[in-house]
VEXDREN-2710 file (C-alpha; in Angstrom, 1 decimal):
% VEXDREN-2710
k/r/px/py/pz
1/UNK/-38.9/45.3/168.2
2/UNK/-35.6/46.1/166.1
3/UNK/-35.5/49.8/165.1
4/UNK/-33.7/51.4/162.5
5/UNK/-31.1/54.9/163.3
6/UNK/-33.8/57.2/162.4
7/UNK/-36.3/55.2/164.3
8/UNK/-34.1/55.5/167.2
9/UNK/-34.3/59.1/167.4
10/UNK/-37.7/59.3/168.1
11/UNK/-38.8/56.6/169.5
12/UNK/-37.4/57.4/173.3
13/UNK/-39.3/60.8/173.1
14/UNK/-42.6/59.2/172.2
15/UNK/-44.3/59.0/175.6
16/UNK/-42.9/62.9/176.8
17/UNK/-44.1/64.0/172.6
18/UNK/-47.5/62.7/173.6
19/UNK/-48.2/64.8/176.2
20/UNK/-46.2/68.2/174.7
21/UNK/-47.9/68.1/171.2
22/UNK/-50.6/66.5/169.2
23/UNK/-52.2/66.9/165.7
24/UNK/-55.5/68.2/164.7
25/UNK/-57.9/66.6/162.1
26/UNK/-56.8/69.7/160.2
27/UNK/-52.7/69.3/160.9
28/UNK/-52.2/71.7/163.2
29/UNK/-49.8/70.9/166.2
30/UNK/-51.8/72.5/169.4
31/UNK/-49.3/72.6/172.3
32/UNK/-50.7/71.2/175.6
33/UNK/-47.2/71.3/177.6
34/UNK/-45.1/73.2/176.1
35/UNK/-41.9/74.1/178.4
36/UNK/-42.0/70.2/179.3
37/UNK/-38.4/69.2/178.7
38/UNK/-37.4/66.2/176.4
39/UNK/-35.6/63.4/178.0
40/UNK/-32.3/62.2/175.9
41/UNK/-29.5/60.2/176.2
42/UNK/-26.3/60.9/174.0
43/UNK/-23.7/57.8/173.7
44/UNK/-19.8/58.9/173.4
45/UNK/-19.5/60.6/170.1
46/UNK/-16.5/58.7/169.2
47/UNK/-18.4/55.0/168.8
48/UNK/-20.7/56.4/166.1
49/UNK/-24.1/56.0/165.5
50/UNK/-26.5/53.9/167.5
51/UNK/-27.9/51.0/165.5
52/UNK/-31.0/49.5/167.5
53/UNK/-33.3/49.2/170.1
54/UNK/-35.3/47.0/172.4
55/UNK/-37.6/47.5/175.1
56/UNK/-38.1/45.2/178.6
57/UNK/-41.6/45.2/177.9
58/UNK/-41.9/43.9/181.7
59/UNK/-39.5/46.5/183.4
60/UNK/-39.2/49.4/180.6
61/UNK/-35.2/49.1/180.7
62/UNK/-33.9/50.1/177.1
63/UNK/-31.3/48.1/175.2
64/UNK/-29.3/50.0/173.2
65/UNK/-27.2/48.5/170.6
66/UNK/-24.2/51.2/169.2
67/UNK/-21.2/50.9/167.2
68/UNK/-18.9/49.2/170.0
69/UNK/-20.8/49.3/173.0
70/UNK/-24.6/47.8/174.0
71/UNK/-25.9/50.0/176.8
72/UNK/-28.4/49.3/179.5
73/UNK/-30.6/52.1/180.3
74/UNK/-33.2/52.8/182.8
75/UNK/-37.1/54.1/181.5
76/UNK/-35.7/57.7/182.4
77/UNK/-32.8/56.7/180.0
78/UNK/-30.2/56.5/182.7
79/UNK/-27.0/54.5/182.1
80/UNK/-27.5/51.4/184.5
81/UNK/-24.6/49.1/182.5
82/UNK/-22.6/49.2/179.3
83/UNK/-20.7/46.4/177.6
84/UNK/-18.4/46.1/175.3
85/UNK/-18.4/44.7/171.9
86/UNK/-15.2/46.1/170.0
87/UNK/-13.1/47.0/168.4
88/UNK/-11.0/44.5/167.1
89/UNK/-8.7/43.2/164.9
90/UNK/-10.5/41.9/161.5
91/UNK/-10.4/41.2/158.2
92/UNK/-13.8/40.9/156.1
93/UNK/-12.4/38.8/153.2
94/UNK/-11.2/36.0/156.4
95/UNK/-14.1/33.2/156.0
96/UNK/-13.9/31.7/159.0
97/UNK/-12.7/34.2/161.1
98/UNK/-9.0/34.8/162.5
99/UNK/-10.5/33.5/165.6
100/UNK/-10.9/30.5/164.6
101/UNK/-8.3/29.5/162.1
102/UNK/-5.0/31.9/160.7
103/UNK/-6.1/34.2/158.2
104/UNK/-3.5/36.0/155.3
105/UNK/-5.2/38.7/155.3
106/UNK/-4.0/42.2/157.0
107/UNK/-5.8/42.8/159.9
108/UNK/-6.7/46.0/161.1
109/UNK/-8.5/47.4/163.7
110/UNK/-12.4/47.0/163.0
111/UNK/-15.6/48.4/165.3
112/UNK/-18.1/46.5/165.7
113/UNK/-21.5/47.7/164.3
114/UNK/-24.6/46.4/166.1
115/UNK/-26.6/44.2/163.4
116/UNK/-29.9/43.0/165.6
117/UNK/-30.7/43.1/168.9
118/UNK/-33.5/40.7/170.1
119/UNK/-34.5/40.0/174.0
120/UNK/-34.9/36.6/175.3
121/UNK/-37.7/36.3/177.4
122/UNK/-37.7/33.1/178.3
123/UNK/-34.0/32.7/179.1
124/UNK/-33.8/36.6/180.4
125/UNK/-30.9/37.3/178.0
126/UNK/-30.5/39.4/175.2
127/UNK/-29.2/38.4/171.6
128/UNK/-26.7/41.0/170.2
129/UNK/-25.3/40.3/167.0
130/UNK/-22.4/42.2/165.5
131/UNK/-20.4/42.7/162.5
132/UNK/-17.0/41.4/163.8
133/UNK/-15.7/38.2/162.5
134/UNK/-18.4/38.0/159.7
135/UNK/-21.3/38.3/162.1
136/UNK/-21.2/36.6/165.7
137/UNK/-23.5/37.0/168.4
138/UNK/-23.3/37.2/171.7
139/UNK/-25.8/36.4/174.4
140/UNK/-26.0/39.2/177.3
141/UNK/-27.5/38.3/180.8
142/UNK/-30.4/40.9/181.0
143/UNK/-29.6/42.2/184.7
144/UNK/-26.0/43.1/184.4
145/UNK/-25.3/42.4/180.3
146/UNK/-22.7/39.6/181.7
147/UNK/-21.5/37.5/178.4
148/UNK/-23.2/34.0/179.1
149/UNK/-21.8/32.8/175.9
150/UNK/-20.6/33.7/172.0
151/UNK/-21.2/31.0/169.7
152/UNK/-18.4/31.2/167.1
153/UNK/-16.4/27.8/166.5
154/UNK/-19.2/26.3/164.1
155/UNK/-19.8/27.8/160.1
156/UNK/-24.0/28.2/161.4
157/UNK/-22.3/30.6/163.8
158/UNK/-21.5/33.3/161.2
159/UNK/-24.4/35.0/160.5
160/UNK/-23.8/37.8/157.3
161/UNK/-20.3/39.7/156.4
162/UNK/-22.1/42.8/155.9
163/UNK/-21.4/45.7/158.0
164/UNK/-24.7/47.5/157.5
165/UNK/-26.5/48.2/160.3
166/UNK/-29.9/47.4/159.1
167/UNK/-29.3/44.2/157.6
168/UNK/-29.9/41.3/159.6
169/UNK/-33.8/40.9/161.5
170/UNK/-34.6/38.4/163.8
171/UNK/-38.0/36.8/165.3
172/UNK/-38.2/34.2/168.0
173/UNK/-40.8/31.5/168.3
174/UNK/-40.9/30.3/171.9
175/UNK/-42.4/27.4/173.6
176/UNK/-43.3/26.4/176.7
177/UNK/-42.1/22.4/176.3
178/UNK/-38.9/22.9/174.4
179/UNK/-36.0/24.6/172.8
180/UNK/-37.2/28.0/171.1
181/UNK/-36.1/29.0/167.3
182/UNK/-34.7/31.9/166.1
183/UNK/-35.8/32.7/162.5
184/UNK/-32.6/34.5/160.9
185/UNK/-33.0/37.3/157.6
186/UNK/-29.8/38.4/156.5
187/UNK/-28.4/40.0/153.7
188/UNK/-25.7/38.3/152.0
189/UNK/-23.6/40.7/150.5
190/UNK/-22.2/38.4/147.3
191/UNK/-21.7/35.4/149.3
192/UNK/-24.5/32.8/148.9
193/UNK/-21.7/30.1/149.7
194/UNK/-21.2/30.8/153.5
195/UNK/-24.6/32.5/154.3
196/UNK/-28.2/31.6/153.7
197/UNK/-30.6/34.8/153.7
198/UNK/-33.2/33.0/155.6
199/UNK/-32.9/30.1/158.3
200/UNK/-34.2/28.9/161.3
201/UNK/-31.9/28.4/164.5
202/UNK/-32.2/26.6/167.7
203/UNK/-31.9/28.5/170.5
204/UNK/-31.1/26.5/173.2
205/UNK/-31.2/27.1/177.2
206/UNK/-27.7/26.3/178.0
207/UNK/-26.3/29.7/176.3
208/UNK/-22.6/27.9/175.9
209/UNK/-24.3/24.7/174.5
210/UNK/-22.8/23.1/171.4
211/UNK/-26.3/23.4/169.6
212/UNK/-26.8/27.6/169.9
213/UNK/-27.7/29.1/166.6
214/UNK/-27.4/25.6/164.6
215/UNK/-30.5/25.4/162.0
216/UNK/-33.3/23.3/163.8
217/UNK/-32.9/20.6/160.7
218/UNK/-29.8/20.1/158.4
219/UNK/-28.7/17.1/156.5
220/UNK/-27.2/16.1/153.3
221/UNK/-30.0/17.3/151.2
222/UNK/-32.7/19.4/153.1
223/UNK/-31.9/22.4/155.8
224/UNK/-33.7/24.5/158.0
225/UNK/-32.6/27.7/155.4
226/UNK/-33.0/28.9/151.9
227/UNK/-29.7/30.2/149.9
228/UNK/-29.1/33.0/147.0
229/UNK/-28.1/30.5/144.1
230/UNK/-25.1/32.0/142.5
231/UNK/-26.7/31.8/139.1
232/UNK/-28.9/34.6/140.2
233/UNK/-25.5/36.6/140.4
234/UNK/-25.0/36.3/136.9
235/UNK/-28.6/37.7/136.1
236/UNK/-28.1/40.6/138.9
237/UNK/-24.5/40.9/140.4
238/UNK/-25.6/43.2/142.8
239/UNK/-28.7/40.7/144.1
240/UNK/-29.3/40.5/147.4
241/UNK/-32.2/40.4/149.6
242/UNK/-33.0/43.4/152.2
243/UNK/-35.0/43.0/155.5
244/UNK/-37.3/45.6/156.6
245/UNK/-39.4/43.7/158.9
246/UNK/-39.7/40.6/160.5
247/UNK/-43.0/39.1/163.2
248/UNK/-44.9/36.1/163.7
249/UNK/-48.4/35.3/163.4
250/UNK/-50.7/32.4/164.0
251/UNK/-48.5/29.6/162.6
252/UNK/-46.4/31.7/160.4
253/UNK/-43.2/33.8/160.5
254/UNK/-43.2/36.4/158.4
255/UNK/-40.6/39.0/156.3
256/UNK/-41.0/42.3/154.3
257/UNK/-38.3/42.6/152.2
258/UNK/-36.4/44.9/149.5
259/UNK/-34.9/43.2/146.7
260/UNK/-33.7/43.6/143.0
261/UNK/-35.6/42.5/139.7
262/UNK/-35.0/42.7/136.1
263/UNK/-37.9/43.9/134.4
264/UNK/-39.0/44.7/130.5
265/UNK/-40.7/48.2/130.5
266/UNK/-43.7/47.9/128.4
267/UNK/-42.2/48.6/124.5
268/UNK/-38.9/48.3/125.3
269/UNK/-36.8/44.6/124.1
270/UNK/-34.5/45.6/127.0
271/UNK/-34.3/45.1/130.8
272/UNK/-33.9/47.3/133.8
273/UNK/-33.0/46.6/137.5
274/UNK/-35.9/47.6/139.6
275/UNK/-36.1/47.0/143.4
276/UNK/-39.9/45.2/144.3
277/UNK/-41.1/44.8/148.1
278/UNK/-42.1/41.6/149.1
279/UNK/-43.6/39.6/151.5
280/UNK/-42.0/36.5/152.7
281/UNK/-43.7/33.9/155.2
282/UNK/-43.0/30.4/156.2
283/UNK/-44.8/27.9/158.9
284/UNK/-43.1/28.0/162.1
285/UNK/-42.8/23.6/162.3
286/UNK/-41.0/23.7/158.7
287/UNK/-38.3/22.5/159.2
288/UNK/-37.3/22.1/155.5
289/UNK/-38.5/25.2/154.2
290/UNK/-41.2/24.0/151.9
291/UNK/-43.8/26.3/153.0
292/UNK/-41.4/29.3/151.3
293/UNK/-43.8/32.2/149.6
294/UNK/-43.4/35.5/148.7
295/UNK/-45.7/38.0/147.7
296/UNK/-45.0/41.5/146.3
297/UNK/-46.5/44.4/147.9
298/UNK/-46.9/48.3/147.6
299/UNK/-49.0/51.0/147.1
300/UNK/-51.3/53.2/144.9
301/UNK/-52.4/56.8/145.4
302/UNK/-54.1/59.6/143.1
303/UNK/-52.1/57.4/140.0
304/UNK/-48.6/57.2/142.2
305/UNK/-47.3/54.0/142.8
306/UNK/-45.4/53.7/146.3
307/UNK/-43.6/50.3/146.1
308/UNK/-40.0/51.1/147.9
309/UNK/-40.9/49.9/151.4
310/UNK/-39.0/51.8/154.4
311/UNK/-40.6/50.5/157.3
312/UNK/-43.5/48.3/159.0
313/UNK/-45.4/47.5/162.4
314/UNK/-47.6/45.0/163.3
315/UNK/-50.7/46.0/165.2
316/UNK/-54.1/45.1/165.8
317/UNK/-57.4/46.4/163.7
318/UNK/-59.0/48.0/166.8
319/UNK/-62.6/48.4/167.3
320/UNK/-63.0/51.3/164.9
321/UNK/-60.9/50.6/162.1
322/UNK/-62.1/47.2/162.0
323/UNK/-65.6/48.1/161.1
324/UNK/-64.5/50.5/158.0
325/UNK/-62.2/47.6/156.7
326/UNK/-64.8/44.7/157.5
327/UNK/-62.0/42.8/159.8
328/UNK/-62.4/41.6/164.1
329/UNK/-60.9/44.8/166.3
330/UNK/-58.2/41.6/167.0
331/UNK/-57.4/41.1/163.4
332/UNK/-53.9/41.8/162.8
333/UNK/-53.1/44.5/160.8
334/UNK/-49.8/46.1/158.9
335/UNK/-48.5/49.4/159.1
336/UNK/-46.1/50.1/156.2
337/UNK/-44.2/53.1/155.2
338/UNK/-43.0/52.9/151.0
339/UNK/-41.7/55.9/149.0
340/UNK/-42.3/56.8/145.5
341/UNK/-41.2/55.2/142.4
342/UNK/-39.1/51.3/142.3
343/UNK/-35.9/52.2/141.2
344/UNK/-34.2/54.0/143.7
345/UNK/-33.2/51.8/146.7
346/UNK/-30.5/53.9/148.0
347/UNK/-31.8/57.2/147.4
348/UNK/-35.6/57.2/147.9
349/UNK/-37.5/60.1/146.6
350/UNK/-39.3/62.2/149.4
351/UNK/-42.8/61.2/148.0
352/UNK/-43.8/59.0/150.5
353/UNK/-47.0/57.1/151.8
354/UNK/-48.5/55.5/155.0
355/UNK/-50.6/52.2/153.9
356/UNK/-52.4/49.4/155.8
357/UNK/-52.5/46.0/154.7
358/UNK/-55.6/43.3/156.6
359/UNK/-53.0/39.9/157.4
360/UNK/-55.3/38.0/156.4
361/UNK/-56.0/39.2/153.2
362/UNK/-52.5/38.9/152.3
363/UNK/-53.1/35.3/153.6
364/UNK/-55.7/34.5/151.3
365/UNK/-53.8/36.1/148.7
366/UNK/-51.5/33.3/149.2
367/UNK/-53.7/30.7/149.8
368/UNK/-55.4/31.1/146.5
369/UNK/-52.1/30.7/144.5
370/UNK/-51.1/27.8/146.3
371/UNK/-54.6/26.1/145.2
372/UNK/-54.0/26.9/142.0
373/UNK/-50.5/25.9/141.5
374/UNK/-51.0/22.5/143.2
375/UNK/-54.1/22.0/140.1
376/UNK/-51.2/22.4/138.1
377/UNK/-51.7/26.2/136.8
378/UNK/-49.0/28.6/136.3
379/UNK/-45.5/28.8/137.2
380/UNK/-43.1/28.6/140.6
381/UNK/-42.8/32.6/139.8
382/UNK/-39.7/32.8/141.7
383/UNK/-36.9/33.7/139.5
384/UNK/-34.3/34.9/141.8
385/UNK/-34.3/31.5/143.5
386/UNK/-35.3/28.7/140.5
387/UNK/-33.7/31.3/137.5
388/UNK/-35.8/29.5/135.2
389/UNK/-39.6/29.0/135.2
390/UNK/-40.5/25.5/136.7
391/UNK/-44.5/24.8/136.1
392/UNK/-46.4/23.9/139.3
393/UNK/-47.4/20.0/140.0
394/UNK/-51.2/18.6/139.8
395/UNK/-51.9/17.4/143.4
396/UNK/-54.8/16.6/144.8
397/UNK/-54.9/17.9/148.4
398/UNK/-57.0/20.0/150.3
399/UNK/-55.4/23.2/151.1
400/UNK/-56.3/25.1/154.2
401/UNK/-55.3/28.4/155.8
402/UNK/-52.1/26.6/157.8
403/UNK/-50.8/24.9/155.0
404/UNK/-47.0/24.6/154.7
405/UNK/-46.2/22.9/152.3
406/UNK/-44.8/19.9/150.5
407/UNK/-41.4/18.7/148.6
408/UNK/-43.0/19.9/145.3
409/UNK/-44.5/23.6/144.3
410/UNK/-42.2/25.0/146.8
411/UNK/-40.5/27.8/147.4
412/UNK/-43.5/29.9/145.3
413/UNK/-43.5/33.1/144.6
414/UNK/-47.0/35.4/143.8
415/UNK/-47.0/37.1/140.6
416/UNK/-49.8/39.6/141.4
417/UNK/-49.3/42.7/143.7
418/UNK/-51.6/43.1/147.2
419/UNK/-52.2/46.6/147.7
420/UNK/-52.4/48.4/150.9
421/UNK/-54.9/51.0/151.8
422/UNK/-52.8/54.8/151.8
423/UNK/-54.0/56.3/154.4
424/UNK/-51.7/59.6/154.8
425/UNK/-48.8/60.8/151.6
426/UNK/-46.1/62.9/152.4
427/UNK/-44.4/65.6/149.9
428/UNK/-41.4/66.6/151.2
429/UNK/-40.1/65.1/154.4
430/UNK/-39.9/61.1/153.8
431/UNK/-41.3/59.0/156.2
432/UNK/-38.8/56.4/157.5
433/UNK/-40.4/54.5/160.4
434/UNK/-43.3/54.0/161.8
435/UNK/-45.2/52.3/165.4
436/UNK/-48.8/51.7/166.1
437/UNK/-51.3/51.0/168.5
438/UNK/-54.8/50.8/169.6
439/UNK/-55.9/53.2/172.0
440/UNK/-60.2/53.2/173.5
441/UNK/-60.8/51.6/169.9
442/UNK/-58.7/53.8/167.9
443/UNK/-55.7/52.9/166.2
444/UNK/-53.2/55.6/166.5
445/UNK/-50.1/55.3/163.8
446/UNK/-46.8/57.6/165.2
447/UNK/-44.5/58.1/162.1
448/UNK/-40.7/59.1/162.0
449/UNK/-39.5/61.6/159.4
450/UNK/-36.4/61.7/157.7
451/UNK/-35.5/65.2/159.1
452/UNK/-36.7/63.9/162.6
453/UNK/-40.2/65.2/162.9
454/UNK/-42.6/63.2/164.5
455/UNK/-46.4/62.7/163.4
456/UNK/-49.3/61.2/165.7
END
């Protein structure tokens, strides 16, 4: 689990909330314990703003990445170890970093802003990934946050120049008979040439081995990764592609993503940049990328569109919301957070919803346009990544649920919205994150304000 700032600030209270406050049908807060004392942890002022968090799910220590510094911290949120991570001197315009060739450009002292944190399991090491040097990781022994190794001689080894905190998301695919991957979703900040915004990475055991963080298949013509064409630039100079979310599931990997558009507004001969959330999923064996599809998504309430997504959790249905969506309690289900309107990315309105989406559903979403567009109907319907409309290939070939793909109707993009269930708006105080999980056959959904309130 990667958590945004805001996400952060609640998070670590959630199991001492629970038992000081809880929430009526009606939305009254009815104290149960209320002089029990809040447990916190405050970093050194001086480094900034914490970026993320991850949880040992099998000893509760927290792993806490900041601006400078990843901290280790008991379930109590004591300080067992710190490490680390800057400043240093940098320049963002020197592709490949000073640390591997000279650079002409000034350097000046830079912190280091955490840019993902993911945990290992398998290899009991955790993946911190920075914004130094154009986005270098380093891998952190779990006990005592010892560097085992930092990958950074190799182009694959420079992840995204952008310094933003929630920019990069990262899921692993493990096995039990070979190396595990690392699916990568980066922005790219107006530089398609040196970073793809998707790609899949091996993750080898040896953390100093020559292979860490090279795409699982690269050659001449076909790569484990998908990159911005810089015609797209020319259509939207500020394109890029934001991550929100990132899981796996069954056989797929999936995204939830933010990113630009150009539209025509019903009676109007001009165009206007709106910002559309999408889903993006790919098979975990593709190695070339040819299962690509993305699928917009948002949400509709009382005639109010909510389509800026904010956040998302993957859960399961449980017992009792399965029956009133017709799903199994195991089914896997989305909880998203979008605010009003599409065209304010940066500044959200406070209008803000809390909608489910059934996985599957999504799934068959996609499964229906990929039978149709391989009996040649429609278009590739991706125009950030083909610019121009390409029409889909006559095939015949039966098409399953764990299709991924061939070297023709691919990447595809799905023109219609899916539409998630709103199941709570809020006014006034934006909703900004949001966890979930099934409790004696209720799902419970615990959302994160922007003013730092907590709902249950």
């Amino acid at each position: 689990l990667i958590m945004s700032p805001a996400m952060w600030k609640w998070t670590c209270l959630v199991s001492h909330l629970l038992l000081s406050t809880t929430v009526s049908p009606l939305g009254r807060q009815q104290p149960l314990h209320p002089k029990r004392p809040f447990i916190t942890f405050t970093g050194d002022q001086a480094e900034g703003n914490f970026n993320h968090l991850v949880v040992d799910e099998r000893t509760g220590h927290i792993y806490l990445g900041a601006v400078n510094r990843i901290y280790k911290l008991s379930s109590d949120l004591k300080v067992l170890v710190t490490h680390q991570t800057g400043p240093d001197e940098d320049n963002p315009k020197c592709y490949p970093p000073r640390i591997v060739q000279t650079c002409n450009e000034p350097l000046t002292l830079t912190n280091n802003i955490n840019k993902m944190l993911l945990i290992d399991y398998k290899e009991n090491r955790l993946i911190a990934c920075g914004s130094l040097y154009q986005g270098i990781c380093k891998l952190l022994r779990l006990d005592d946050l010892f560097k085992l190794g930092e990958p950074f001689h190799k182009k694959e080894h420079y992840l995204s120049g952008v310094n933003d905190s929630g920019s990069v998301f990262g899921v692993i695919v493990s096995y039990s008979n070979m190396d595990d991957k690392l699916f990568i979703a980066t922005a790219v900040d107006g530089k398609p040439e040196y970073f793809p915004t998707i790609s899949s990475r091996k993750l080898t055991k040896n953390s100093e081995a020559d292979g860490m963080f090279a795409y699982v298949f690269h050659d001449e013509f076909v790569a484990s990764m998908i990159k911005i064409p810089s015609d797209t630039f020319t259509i939207i100079p500020d394109f890029d592609i934001y991550y929100i979310y990132g899981f796996s599931s069954g056989n797929f990997v999936y995204f939830l993503t933010l990113q630009p558009e150009m539209i025509s507004p019903p009676g109007s001969t001009t165009k206007e940049q709106v910002y559309t959330s999408k889903l993006v999923r790919l098979c975990k064996e593709d190695t070339a990328f040819n299962s690509y599809v993305e699928v917009p998504i948002g949400c509709e309430k009382n005639g109010v569109e909510y389509r800026l997504l904010q956040a998302a959790y993957l859960s399961k249905a449980g017992a009792i919301l399965a029956r009133s969506l017709g799903v199994g309690p195991e089914d896997d289900i989305l909880f998203t957070v979008f605010s009003k309107g599409q065209k304010r990315k940066m500044k959200s309105l406070d209008e803000s919803a809390l909608c489910i989406f059934v996985l599957k559903k999504i799934n068959d979403r996609i499964k229906d346009r990929l039978q149709s567009c391989y009996r040649g109907e429609g278009t590739l319907d991706l125009a950030w990544l083909k610019v121009k409309d390409i029409p889909c290939s006559s095939a015949l070939l039966t098409i399953d649920d764990n299709f991924c793909g061939l070297d023709m109707n691919a990447p595809l993009g799905v023109s219609s919205m899916v539409r998630g269930l709103p199941i709570y708006t809020e006014d006034g105080d934006r909703m900004t994150a949001v966890i979930a999980y099934v409790y004696k056959n209720h799902s419970l959904a615990f959302v994160g304000t922007k003013t730092g309130k907590l709902k249950k």
